[in-house]
KETORFI-811599 format. One record per residue (C-alpha): residue number from 1; x, y, z. Coordinates in Angstrom, 1 decimal. Example, Ala and Ser with C-alpha at 12.3 -4.5 7.8 and 13.67 -1.06 7.14 Angstrom:
REM residues 2
k|xx|yy|zz
1|12.3|-4.5|7.8
2|13.7|-1.1|7.1
//
This chain:
REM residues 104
k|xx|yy|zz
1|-14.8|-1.7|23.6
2|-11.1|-3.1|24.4
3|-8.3|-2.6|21.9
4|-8.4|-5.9|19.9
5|-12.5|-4.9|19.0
6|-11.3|-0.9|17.9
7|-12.0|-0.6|13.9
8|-8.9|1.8|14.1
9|-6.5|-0.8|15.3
10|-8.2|-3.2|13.0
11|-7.3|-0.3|10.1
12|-4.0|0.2|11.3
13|-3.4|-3.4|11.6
14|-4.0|-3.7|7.6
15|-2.4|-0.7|6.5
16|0.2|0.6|9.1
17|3.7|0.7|8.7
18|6.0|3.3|7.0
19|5.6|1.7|3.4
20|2.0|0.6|3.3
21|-0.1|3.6|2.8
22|2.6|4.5|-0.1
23|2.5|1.2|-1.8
24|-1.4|1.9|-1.9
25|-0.8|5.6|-3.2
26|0.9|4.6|-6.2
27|-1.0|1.6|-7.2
28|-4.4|3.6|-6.7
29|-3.1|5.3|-9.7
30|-2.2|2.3|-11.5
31|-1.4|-1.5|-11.5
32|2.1|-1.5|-11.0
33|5.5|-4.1|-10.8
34|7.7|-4.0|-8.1
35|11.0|-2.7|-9.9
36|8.5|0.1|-10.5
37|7.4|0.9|-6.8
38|11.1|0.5|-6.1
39|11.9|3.7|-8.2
40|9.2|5.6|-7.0
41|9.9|4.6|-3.5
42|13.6|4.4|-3.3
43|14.0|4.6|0.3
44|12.6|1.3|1.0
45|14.4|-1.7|0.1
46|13.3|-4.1|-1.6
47|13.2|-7.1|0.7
48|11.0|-4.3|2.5
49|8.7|-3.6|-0.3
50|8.4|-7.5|-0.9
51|7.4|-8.2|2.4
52|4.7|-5.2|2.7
53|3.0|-6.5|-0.6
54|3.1|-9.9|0.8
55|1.0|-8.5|3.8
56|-1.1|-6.5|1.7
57|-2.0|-9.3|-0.3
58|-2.3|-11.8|2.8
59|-5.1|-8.9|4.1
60|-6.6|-9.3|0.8
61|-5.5|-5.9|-0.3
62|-3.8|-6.2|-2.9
63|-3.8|-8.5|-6.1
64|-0.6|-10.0|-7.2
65|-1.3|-11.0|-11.1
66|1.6|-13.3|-12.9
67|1.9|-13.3|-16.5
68|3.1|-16.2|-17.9
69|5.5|-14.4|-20.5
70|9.6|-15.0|-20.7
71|10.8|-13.6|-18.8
72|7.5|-13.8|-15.9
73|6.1|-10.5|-15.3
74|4.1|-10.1|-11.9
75|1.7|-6.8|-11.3
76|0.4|-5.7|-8.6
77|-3.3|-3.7|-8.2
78|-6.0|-2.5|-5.4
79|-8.3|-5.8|-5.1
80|-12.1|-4.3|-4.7
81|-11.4|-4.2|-0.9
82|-8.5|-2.0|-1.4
83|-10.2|0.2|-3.9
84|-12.5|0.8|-0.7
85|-9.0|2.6|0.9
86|-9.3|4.6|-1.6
87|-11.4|7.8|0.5
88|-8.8|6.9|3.3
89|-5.9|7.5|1.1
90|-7.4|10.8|-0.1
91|-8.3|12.1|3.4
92|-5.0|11.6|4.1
93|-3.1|13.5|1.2
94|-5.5|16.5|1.8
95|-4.5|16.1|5.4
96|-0.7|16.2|4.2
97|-1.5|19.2|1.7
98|-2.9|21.1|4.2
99|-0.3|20.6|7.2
100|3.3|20.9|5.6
101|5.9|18.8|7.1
102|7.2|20.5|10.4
103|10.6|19.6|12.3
104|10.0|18.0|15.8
//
């Protein structure tokens, strides 16, 4: 199997990157707007956080829903695909849990 055919480079493909399995932590809890994943996430900025959703919902991840309301309101939630993350995203915080951070 060469690199391009690996299911873990597919994976990471969709879901790498510093801000990815985050954005997918917090909207696993709930639908949320993107002034809200800012707070949560303040570290990223927001041109950051725009961009990662944008790939998220490219890789059919996650839903971006407008509301046609004054002023527009736009959510963001797990599509069904990205509800199938979800045993990922757990395996991972137990992983986390159960290995606290260490300095390199």
């Amino acid at each position: 199997m060469n690199y391009n055919e690996c299911p873990i480079t597919r994976t990471l493909e969709v879901i790498g990157g510093k801000w990815k399995p985050i954005i997918l932590h917090y909207l696993a809890e709930c639908p949320r707007r993107s002034g809200e994943l800012a707070r949560l996430i303040p570290h990223a900025s927001g041109k950051m956080l725009t961009q990662q959703l944008r790939e998220l919902e490219v890789d059919r991840i996650v839903r971006r829903k407008v509301y046609r309301e004054v002023p527009p309101r736009v959510e963001y939630s797990l599509s069904p695909l990205g509800e199938s993350l979800r045993p990922i995203m757990i395996a991972m915080c137990a992983w986390g849990d159960a290995n606290p951070k260490s300095r390199r």
